[in-house]
C-alpha positions in Angstrom: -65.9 -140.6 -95.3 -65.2 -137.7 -97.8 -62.1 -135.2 -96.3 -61.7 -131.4 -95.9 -58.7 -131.0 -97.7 -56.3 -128.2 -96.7 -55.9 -124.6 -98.7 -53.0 -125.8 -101.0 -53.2 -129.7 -101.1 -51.9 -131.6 -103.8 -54.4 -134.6 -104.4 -51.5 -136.0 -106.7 -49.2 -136.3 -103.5 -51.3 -139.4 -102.0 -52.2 -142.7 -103.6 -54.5 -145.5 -102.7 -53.2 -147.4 -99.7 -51.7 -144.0 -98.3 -52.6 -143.6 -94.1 -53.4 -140.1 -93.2 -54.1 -138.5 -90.1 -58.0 -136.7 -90.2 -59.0 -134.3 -87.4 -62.0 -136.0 -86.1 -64.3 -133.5 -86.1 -63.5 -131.1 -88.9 -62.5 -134.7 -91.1 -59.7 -132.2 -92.1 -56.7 -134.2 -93.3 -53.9 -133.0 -91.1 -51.0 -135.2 -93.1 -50.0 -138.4 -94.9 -48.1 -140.8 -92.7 -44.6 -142.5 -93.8 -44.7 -145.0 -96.4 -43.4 -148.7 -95.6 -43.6 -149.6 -100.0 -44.7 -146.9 -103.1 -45.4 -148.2 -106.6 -45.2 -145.9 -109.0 -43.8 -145.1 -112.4 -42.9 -142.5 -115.1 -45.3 -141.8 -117.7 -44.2 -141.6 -120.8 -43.5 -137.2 -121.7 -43.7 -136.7 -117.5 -41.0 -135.6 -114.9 -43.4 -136.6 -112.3 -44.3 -140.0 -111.4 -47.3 -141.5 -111.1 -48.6 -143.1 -108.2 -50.3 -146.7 -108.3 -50.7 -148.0 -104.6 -48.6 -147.2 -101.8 -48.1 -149.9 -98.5 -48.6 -152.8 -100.7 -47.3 -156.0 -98.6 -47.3 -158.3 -101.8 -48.0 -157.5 -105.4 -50.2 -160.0 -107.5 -48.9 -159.4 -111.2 -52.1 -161.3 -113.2 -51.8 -162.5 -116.6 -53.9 -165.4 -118.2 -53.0 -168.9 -119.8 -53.5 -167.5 -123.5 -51.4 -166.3 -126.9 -51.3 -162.7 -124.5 -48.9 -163.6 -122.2 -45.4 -162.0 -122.4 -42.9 -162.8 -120.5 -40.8 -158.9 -121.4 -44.1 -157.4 -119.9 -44.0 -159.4 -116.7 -40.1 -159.0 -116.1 -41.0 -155.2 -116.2 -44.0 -155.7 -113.6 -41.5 -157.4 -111.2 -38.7 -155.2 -111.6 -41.2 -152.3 -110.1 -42.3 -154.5 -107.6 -38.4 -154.9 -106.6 -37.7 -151.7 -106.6 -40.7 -151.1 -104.2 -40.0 -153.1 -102.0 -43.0 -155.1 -102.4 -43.3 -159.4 -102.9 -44.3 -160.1 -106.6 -46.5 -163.1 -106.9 -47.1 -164.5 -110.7 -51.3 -165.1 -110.9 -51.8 -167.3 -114.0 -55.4 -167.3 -114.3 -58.0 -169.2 -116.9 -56.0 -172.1 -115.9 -59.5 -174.4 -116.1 -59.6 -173.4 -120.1 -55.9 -175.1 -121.3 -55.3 -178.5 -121.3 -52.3 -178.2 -120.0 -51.0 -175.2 -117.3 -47.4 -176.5 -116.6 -46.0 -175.0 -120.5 -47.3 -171.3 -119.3 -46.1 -172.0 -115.6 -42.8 -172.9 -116.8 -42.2 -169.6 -119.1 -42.9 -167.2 -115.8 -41.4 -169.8 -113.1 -37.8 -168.9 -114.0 -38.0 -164.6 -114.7 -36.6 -164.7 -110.8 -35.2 -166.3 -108.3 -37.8 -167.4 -105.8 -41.2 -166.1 -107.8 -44.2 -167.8 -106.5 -46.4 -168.7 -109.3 -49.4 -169.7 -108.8 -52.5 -171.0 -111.1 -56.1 -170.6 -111.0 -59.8 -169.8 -112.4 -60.3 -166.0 -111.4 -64.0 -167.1 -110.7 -64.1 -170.2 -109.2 -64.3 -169.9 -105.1 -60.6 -172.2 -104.6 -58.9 -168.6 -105.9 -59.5 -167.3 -102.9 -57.9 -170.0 -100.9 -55.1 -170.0 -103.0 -54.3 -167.0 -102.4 -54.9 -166.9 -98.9 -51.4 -167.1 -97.6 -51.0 -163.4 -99.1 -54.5 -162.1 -97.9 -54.3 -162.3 -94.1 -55.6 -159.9 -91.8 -52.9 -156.4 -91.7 -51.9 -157.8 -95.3 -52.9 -155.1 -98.4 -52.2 -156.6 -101.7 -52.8 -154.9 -105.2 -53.5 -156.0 -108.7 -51.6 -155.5 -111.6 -51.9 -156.9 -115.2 -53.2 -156.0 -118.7 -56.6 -155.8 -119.4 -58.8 -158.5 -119.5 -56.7 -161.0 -118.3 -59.0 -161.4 -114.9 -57.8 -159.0 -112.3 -61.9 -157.6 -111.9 -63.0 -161.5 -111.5 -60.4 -162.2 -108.8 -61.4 -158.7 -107.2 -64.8 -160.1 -106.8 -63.9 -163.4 -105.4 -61.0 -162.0 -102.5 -64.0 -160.1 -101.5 -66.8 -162.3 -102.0 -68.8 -159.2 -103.4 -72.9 -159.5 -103.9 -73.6 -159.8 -108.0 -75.1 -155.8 -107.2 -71.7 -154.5 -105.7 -69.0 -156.3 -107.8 -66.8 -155.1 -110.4 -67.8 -154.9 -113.9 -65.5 -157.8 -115.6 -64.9 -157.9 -119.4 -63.4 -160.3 -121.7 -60.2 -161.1 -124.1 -61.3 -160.6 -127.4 -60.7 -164.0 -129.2 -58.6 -163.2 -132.8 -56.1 -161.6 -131.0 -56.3 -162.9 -127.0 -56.3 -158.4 -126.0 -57.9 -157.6 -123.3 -60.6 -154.9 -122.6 -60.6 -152.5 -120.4 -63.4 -152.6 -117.6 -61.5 -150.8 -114.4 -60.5 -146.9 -115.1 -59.8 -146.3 -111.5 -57.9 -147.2 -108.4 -59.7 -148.2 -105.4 -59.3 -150.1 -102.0 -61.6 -153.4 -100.5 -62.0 -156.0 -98.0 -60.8 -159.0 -98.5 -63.4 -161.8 -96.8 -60.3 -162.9 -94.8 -59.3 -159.7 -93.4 -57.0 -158.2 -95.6 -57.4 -155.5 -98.5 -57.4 -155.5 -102.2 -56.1 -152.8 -104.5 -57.4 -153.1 -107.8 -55.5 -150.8 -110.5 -56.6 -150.4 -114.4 -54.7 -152.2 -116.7 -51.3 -150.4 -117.9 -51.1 -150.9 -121.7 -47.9 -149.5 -121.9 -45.2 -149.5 -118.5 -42.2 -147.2 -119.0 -38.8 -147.9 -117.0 -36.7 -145.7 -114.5 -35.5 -145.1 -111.5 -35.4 -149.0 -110.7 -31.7 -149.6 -111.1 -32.2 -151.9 -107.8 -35.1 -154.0 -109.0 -33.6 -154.7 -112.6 -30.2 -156.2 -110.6 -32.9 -158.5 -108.3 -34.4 -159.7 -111.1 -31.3 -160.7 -113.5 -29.7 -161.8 -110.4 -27.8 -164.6 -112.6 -26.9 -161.7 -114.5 -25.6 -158.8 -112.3 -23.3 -160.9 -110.0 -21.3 -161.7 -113.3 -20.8 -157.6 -114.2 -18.1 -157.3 -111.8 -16.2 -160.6 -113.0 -16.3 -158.7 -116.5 -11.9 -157.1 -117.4 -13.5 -153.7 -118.0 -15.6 -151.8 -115.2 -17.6 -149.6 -118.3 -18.3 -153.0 -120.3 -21.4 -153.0 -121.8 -21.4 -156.9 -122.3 -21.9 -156.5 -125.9 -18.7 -157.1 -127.6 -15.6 -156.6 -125.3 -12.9 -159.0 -124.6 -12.9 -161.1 -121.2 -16.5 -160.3 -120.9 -18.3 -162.6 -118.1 -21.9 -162.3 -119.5 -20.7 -162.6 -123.3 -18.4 -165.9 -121.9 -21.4 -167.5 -119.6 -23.8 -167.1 -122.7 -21.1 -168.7 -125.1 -21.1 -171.8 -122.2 -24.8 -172.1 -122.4 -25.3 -171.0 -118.9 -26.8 -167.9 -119.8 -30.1 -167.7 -122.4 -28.7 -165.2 -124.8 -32.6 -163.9 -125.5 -32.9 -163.2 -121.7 -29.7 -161.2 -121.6 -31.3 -159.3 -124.9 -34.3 -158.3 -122.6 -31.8 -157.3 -119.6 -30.0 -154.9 -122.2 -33.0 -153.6 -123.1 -34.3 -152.7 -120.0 -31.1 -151.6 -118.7 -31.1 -149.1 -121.6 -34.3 -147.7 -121.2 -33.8 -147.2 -117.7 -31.0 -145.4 -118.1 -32.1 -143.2 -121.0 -35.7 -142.4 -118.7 -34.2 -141.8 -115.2 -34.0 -137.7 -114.6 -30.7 -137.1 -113.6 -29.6 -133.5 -111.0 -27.0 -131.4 -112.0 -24.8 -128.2 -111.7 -24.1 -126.1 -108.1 -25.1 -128.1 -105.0 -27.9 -125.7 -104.0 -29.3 -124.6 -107.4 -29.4 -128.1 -108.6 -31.8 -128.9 -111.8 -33.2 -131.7 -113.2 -33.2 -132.9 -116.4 -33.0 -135.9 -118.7 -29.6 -137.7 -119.4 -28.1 -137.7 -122.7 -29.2 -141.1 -124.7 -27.1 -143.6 -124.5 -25.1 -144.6 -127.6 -26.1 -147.5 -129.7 -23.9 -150.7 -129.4 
């Protein structure tokens, strides 16, 4: 149904998944209900965030079994899934055109503790029931990923869409495995087993803040040694009786991991806003960069 929207709305306040209360007859939107999980992030230049898909029970973060997968990009999809509150699930698709899935299994299984990973052809019907145990009836689930790596394919499967209905799908260009784009919008379907799909465009570039909480679940291995560290300020770079610096000296700790952890960290720090002078004339503003190390 199309909505009356009220004198003063803001469309920018509601995302796809939102529940809002409509007065029957008028279909005048009266008010969003609460939230149970938001994704959203901070483009790049913006104070304000944008909205992807709110009340999402799992997220499926899609990539595809090619030279185009990157690990750095799929550590920042699950950190924003952590910090939403919402379950990540790793969707390796084109698994029916490698020889051999286990190699590109085995460079997502270990990003976090628990991930599911799971593998698949985007087109071919047993998607669907591999996926099943996230697409039950009350669940939501939404689709994240580059473009071209299948998310429009596995769209039309969940929902077992006629060929006149479905989603346009595209393809990765060859010489350089890039994706192109075929979804420019957000929008909400049935899944054939009762749930619903969120299907998002593909994000060429993700920008990180405000998800302190989701970095520290997914560097678990790293964050519980912080506090072993002499200094409370260290910056696990170069000073003495450091616990990350000693576990990556030991070999427990991959030193190009804990690279990818600083970086993140950093650019979380550098994007989050930050409020400041008297308690009821606060403002907001960006933080001072941090210094280089």
């Amino acid at each position: 149904m199309r909505l009356t929207l009220p004198v003063h709305a803001n469309t920018a306040d509601h995302a796809v998944g939102d529940w809002v209360l409509v007065e029957p007859e008028s279909q005048m939107l009266v008010r969003r209900l609460e939230r149970r999980t938001l994704l959203q992030r901070r483009t790049e230049g913006s104070r304000t965030p944008q909205l992807i898909a709110a009340n999402v029970d799992t997220l499926f973060i899609v990539t595809s079994c090619n030279d185009d997968l990157n690990v750095a990009r799929l550590e920042r999809y699950l950190a924003l899934a952590n910090e939403a509150g919402t379950t990540p699930v790793i969707v390796l698709t084109r698994a029916d055109q490698v020889a051999d899935v286990e190699p590109y299994r085995d460079q997502v299984a270990s990003l976090q503790r628990g991930l599911e990973v799971v593998t698949l052809n985007a087109k071919s019907p047993d998607a669907a029931r591999t996926l099943a145990p996230w697409c039950s009836p009350g669940q939501t689930i939404a689709l994240v990923g580059s473009s071209g790596v299948g998310k429009s394919s596995l769209l039309n499967t969940l929902s077992a869409k006629a060929p006149e209905e479905a989603q346009l799908t595209g393809s990765i260009r060859e010489q350089d495995s890039k994706g192109r784009h075929t979804t420019t919008s957000r929008s909400l379907h049935a899944i054939a087993g009762g749930g619903w799909v969120i299907d998002t465009p593909g994000i060429r570039a993700l920008h990180i803040s405000d998800i302190s909480v989701g970095l520290d679940l997914l560097f678990a291995e790293i964050a519980e040694l912080a506090p072993l560290c002499r200094f409370g300020n260290c910056t696990h770079s170069h000073e003495p009786e450091c616990a990350v610096q000693a576990a990556v000296a030991s070999g427990t700790l991959d030193p190009v991991r804990v690279e990818r952890w600083r970086k993140l960290l950093d650019e979380n720090q550098s994007n989050t806003l930050i409020q400041s002078g008297p308690r009821r004339n606060k403002v907001t503003k960006a933080p001072k960069k941090p210094r280089g190390r």
